[in-house]
N, C-alpha and C positions, 0 to 999 in steps of 0.2 A: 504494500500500500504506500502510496505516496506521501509523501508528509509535508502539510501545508507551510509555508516559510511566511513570514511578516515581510509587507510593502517596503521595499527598499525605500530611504528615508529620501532619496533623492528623489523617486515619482510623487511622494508626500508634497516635498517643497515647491514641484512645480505647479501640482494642482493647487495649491493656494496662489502660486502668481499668473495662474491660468487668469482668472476676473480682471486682475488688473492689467494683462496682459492687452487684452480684447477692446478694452479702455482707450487703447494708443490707438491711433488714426490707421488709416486704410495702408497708406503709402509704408508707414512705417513696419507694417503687415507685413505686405508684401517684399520688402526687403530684407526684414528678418526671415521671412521664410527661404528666398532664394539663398540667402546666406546659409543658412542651415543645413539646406541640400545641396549646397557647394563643398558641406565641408564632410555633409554625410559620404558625397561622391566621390570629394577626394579621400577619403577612407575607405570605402571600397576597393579603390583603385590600389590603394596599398597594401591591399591583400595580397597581391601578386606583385607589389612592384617594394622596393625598400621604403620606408616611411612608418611611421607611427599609428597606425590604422587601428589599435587596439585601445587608443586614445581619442580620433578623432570621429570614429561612429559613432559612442557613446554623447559626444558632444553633439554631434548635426544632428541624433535621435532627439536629445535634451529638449532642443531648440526647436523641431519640428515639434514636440508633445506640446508644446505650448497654445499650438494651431490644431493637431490632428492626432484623433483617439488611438488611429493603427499604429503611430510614430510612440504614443503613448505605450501600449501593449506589447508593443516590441522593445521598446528600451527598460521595460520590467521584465520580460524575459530575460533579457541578455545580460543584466544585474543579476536576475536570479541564479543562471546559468556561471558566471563569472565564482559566486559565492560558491557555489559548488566545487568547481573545478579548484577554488581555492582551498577548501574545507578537503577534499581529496592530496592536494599538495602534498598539503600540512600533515595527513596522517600515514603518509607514507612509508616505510620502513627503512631503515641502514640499507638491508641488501637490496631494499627497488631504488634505493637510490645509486648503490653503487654499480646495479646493473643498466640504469640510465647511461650515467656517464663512461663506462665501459662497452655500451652499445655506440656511444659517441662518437668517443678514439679508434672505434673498427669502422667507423663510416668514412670516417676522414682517412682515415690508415690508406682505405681502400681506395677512394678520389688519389692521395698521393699516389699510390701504386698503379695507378692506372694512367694516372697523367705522366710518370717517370717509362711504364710498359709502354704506353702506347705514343708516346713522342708528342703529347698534346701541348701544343702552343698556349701561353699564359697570356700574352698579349701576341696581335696580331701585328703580322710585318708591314710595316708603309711601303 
């Protein structure tokens, strides 16, 4: 069975400055929202590409739950989900974690080994 978790305090605080959110003019609206999904999108985008994406989805989510209930829904999930994954961490053992990091060093081991076997270029020639 599943076991119910408490509203992350962050969806709390936004639904209270939802009201006065809605207060501020039309224009200003809409430019907080485009901002928000600029910045949701550039977090996306750093899924796959280097950048801080683990930081700035949760922000463009923030900022969009202000305006829209699914931006809401989603950014409580993805708090609840984080807590978890954090709460998992944390109970982890000596030997998972030594088997982490020893799975690490054979990954790398093996990109070396492969880039030394197979004569792969680090940088490309001009």
């Amino acid at each position: 069975m599943e076991e119910r978790r408490p509203r992350p305090k962050l969806v709390e605080r936004l639904e209270g400055r939802r009201a006065t959110h809605h207060q501020r003019s039309r224009l200003y609206r809409i430019g907080f929202t485009t901002l928000g999904m600029l910045i949701l999108l550039g977090g996306v985008v750093m899924l796959v590409t280097p950048g801080p994406a683990f930081v700035l989805i949760p922000i463009g989510l923030a900022m969009l739950a202000l305006e829209f209930t699914w931006a809401e829904r989603l950014l409580e999930k993805s708090l609840q989900q984080a807590q978890i994954a954090q709460e998992k961490a944390a109970n982890t053992t000596t030997l998972q974690r030594v088997l982490g990091v020893l799975a690490g060093l054979t990954a790398l081991a093996a990109c070396i080994a492969g880039i030394l076997l197979w004569d792969i270029p680090l940088l490309p020639d001009d």
